[in-house]
C-alpha positions as CSV (number, residue, x, y, z in Angstrom):
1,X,80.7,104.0,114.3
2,X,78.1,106.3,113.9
3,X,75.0,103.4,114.3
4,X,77.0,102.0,117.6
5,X,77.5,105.4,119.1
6,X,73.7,105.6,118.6
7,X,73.6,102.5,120.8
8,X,75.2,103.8,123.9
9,X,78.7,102.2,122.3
10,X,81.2,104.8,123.4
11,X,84.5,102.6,122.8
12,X,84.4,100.8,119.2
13,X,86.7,98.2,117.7
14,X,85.5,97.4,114.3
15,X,86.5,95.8,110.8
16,X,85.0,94.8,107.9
17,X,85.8,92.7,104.6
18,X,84.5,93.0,101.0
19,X,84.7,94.1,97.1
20,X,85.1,97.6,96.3
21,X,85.0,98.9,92.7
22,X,87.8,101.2,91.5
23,X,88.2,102.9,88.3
24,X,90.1,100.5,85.9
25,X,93.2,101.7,83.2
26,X,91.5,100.8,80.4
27,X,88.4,102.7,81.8
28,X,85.6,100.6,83.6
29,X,85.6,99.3,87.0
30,X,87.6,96.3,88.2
31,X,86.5,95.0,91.7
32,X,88.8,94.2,94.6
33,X,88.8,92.8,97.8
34,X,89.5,94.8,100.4
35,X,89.3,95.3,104.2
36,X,88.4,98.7,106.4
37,X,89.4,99.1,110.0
38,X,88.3,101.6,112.6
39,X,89.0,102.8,116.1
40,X,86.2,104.9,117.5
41,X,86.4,106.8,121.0
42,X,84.1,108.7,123.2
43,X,84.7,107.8,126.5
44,X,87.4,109.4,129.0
45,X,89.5,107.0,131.1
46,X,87.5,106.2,134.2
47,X,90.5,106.0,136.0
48,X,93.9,107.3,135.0
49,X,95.1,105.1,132.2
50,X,92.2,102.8,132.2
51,X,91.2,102.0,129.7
52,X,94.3,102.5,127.7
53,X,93.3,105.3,125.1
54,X,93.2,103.8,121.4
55,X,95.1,106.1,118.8
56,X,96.4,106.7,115.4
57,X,99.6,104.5,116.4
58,X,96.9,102.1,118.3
59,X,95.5,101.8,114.8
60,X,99.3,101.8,112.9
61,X,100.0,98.7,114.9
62,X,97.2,96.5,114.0
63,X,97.5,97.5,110.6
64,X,101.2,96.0,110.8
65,X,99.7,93.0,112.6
66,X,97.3,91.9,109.8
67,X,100.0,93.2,107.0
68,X,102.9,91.0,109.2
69,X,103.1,88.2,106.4
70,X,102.3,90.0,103.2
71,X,105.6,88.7,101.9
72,X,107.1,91.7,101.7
73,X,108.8,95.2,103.0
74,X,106.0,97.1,105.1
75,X,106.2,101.1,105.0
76,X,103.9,104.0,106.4
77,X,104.6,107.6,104.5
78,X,102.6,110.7,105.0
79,X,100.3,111.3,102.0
80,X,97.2,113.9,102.9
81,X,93.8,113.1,101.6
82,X,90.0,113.2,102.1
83,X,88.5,112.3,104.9
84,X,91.4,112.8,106.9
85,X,92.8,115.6,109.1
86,X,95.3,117.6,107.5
87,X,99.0,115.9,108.6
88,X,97.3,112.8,110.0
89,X,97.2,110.8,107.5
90,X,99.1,107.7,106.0
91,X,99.7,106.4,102.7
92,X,100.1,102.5,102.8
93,X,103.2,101.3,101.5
94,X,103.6,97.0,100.7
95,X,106.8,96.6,98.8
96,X,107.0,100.1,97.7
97,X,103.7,99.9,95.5
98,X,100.8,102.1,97.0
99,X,98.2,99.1,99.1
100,X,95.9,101.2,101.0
101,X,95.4,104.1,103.6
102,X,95.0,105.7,106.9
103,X,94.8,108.5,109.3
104,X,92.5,110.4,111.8
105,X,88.9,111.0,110.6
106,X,88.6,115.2,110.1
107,X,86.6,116.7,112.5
108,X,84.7,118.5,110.3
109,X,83.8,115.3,109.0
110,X,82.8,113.9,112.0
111,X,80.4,117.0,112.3
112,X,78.9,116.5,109.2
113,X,77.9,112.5,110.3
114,X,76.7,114.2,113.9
115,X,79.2,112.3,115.7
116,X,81.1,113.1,118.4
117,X,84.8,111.9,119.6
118,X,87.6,110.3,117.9
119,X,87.7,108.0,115.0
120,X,90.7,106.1,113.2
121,X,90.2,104.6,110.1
122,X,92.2,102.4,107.7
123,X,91.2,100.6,104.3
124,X,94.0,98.3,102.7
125,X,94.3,95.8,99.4
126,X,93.7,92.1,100.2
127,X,95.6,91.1,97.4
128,X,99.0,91.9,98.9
129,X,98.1,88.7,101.2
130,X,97.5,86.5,98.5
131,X,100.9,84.8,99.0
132,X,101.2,85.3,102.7
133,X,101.7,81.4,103.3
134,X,104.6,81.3,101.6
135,X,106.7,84.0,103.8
136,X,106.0,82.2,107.1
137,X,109.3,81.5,108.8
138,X,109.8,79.1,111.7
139,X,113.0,80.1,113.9
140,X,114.3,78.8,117.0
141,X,114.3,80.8,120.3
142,X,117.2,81.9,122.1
143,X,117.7,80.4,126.1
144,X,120.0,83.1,126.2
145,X,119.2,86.6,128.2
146,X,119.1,89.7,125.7
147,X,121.6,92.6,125.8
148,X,119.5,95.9,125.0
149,X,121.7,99.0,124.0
150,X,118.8,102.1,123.6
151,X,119.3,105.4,122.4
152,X,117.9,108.9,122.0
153,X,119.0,110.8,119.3
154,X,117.7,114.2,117.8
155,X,117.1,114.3,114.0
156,X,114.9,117.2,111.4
157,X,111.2,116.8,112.1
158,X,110.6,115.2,108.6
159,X,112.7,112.0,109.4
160,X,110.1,109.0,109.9
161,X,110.9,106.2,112.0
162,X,111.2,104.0,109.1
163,X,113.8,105.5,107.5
164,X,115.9,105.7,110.5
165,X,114.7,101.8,111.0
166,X,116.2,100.9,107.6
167,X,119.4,102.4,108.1
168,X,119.8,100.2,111.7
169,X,118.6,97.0,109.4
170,X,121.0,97.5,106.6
171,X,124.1,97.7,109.0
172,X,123.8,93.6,109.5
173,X,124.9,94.0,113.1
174,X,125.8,90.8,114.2
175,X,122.9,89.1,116.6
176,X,120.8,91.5,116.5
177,X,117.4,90.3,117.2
178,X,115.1,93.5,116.9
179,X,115.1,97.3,116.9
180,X,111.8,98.9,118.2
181,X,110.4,102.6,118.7
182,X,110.1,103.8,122.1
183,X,109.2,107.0,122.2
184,X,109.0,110.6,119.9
185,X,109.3,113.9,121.6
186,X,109.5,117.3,120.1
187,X,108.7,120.2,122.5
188,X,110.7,123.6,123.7
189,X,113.9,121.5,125.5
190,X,114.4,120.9,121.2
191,X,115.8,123.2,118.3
192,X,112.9,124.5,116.4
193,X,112.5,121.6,113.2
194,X,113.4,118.9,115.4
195,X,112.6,115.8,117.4
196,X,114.2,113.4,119.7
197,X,113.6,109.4,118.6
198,X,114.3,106.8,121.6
199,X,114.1,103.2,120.4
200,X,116.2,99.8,121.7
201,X,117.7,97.7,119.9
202,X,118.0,93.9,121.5
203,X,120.9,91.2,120.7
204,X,120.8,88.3,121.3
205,X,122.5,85.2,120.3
206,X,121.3,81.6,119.9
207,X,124.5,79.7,121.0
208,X,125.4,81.8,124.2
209,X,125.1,84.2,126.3
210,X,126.7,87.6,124.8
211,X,129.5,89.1,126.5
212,X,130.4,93.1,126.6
213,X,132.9,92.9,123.9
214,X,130.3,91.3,121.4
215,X,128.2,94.7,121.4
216,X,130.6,97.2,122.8
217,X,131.1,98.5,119.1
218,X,127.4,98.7,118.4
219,X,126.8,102.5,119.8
220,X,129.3,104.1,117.9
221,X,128.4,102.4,114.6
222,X,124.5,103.1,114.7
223,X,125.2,106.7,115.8
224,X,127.7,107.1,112.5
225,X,125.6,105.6,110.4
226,X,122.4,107.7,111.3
227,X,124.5,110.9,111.7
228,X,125.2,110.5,107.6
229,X,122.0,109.0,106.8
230,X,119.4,111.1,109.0
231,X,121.2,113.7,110.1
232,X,120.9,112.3,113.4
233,X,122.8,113.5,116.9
234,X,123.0,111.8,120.3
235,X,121.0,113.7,122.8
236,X,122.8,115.2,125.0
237,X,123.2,113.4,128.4
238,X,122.0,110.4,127.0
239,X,123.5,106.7,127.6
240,X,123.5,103.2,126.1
241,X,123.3,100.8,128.2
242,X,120.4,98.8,130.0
């Protein structure tokens, strides 16, 4: 980052492959491959919104796109270490077992390497995609149009997205095709130690076109399940469908 910033490259998009050595159990080093990504930016929109501002959740998401097929559940927990800010960073999870890292580069780091802006880094194992051919799944599309139900609900501060994800998987509603994150808020309209989550979730079936009746249930089950699980509370005002 710091060589292409040199260059007059204020917007940087970079990755890079190879062996690292690591301390081994039985003392030593043992060598693994490994890749590092990084998202560097110095360059206010010229326009409003344009170019779309790269982030920590820019970053997140490509991490989850290379990490897609790794054959296994994919989880993001907040673990703080060096060389990131405190409370921005993230522990890699790949099947519960620790595979790698990320966050937002400490400014006091970046002050040390003389470089201005912002920089997102992440470094992940190569090994978790040793098998990655073997989860590929072919599935059919649907010709049928999607119903989306979406929600806001308010839940403690310290409840991550996933969790509240992994409740909405486990409930095997029928035809449902994806839930997704659309937004987190936490400001003064919220009780101190709280934030509101809005996400979708989309059904949609392969055979026809769903009718009210096949989804009418759904609201009330996701907000009973995440109310025991989460803690979790409709937000006030708030409706389901779209």
């Amino acid at each position: 980052a710091k060589k292409n910033r040199a260059r007059g490259v204020r917007r940087a998009a970079l990755f890079e492959v190879g062996d690292v050595f690591l301390p081994a159990d039985g003392g030593g080093l043992s060598e693994e491959p490994r890749a590092a990504m990084l998202f560097f930016e110095d360059d206010p929109p010229r326009r409003w919104g344009s170019p779309a501002e790269r982030n920590l959740a820019s970053l997140k998401g490509a991490v989850e796109a290379c990490l897609a097929d790794a054959g296994s559940s994919l989880s993001f927990v907040p673990k703080d270490r060096v060389p990131y800010a405190g409370g921005h960073a993230l522990e890699i999870l790949v099947g519960g077992v620790p595979a790698g890292h990320m966050g937002t580069v400490d400014p006091a780091v970046l002050e040390g390497l003389m470089l201005r802006g912002k920089l997102y880094v992440a470094e992940f194992c190569l090994k978790v995609l040793e098998h990655a051919g073997e989860a590929i799944r072919f599935k059919p599309f649907s010709k049928f149009p999607p119903v989306v139900r979406d929600f806001s609900i308010v839940v403690p501060s310290g409840v991550p997205w996933e969790k509240i994800k992994a409740v909405i998987d486990g409930l095997g509603l029928p035809n449902l095709r994806s839930a997704e994150l659309v937004e987190v808020y936490q400001g003064a309209a919220l009780p101190k130690g709280a934030k509101s989550v809005s996400f979708s979730l989309v059904f949609q079936s392969l055979d026809r076109t769903l009718e009210e009746k096949d989804v009418c249930d759904m609201p009330a089950i996701v907000e009973k399940a995440l109310g025991e699980s989460a803690g979790a509370v409709l937000r006030s005002g708030e409706g389901h469908a779209v």
